[in-house]
N, C-alpha and C positions, 0 to 999 in steps of 0.2 A: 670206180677206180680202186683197186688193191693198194692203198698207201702203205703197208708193210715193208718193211724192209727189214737186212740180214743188219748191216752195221752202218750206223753215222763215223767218217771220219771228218776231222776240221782241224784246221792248221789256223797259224796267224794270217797272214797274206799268200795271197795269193801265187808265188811264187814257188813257194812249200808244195803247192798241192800240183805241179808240175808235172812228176812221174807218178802221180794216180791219176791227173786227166789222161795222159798217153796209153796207160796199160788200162785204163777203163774202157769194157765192151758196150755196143748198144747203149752208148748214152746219151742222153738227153737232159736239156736245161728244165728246170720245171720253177719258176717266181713264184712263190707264195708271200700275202703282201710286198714286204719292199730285200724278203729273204729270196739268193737264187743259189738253188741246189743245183748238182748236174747227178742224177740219177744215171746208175748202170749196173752193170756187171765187172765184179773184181775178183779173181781166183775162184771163180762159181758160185761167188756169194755178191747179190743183191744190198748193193752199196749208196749211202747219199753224201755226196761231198762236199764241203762248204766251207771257205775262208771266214772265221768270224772278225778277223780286225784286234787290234790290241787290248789286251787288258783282262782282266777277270771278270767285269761288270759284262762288258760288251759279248764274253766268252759263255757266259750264265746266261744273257737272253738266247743266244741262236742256239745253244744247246737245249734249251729248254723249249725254242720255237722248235727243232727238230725231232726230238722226243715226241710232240704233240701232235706234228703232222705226218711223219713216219711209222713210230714205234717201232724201234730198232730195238735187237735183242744186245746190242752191246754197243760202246762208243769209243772210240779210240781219237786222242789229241797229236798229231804228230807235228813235230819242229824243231827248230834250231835249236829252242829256253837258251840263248844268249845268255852267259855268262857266268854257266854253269863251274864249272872247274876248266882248268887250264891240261889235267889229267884226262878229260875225254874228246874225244876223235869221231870227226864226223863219220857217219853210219853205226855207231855208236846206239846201244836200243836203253834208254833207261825206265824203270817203272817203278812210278811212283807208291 
């Protein structure tokens, strides 16, 4: 099995990751221990999806489980970061 992949994206909950399960091609759940990615195709790039749960701690194990079992060439965190400024507006892209 090619475990490769283009990019790990990972939100908080599940709810975030809403409009990339929909627009995700050919995809598929894959569990690894008690981690469940949904492996596919996203803008022709070879994508694994994954809600990590709240927190920095919790954010550092599933990013570092996905690294290990993927090796994605880059990782991207997308989400709400509640309570950021009162000045930014949802769809709003900030980088850290």
């Amino acid at each position: 099995m090619n475990k490769s992949i283009d990019f790990g994206i990972l939100t908080a909950v599940p709810k975030e990751m809403a409009s990339y399960y929909e627009s995700c091609q050919n995809s598929e759940i894959r569990k690894i221990g008690t981690v469940e990615y949904t492996v596919g195709t996203l803008c022709g790039k070879k994508v694994a999806l994954v809600s990590v749960g709240w927190g920095t701690t919790c954010t550092a194990a599933v990013m570092t489980h996905l690294i290990e079992n993927f090796e994605p060439k880059g990782i991207f965190f997308s989400g709400t970061a509640g309570g950021i400024s009162s000045m930014l507006h949802q769809g709003d892209v900030i980088i850290g």
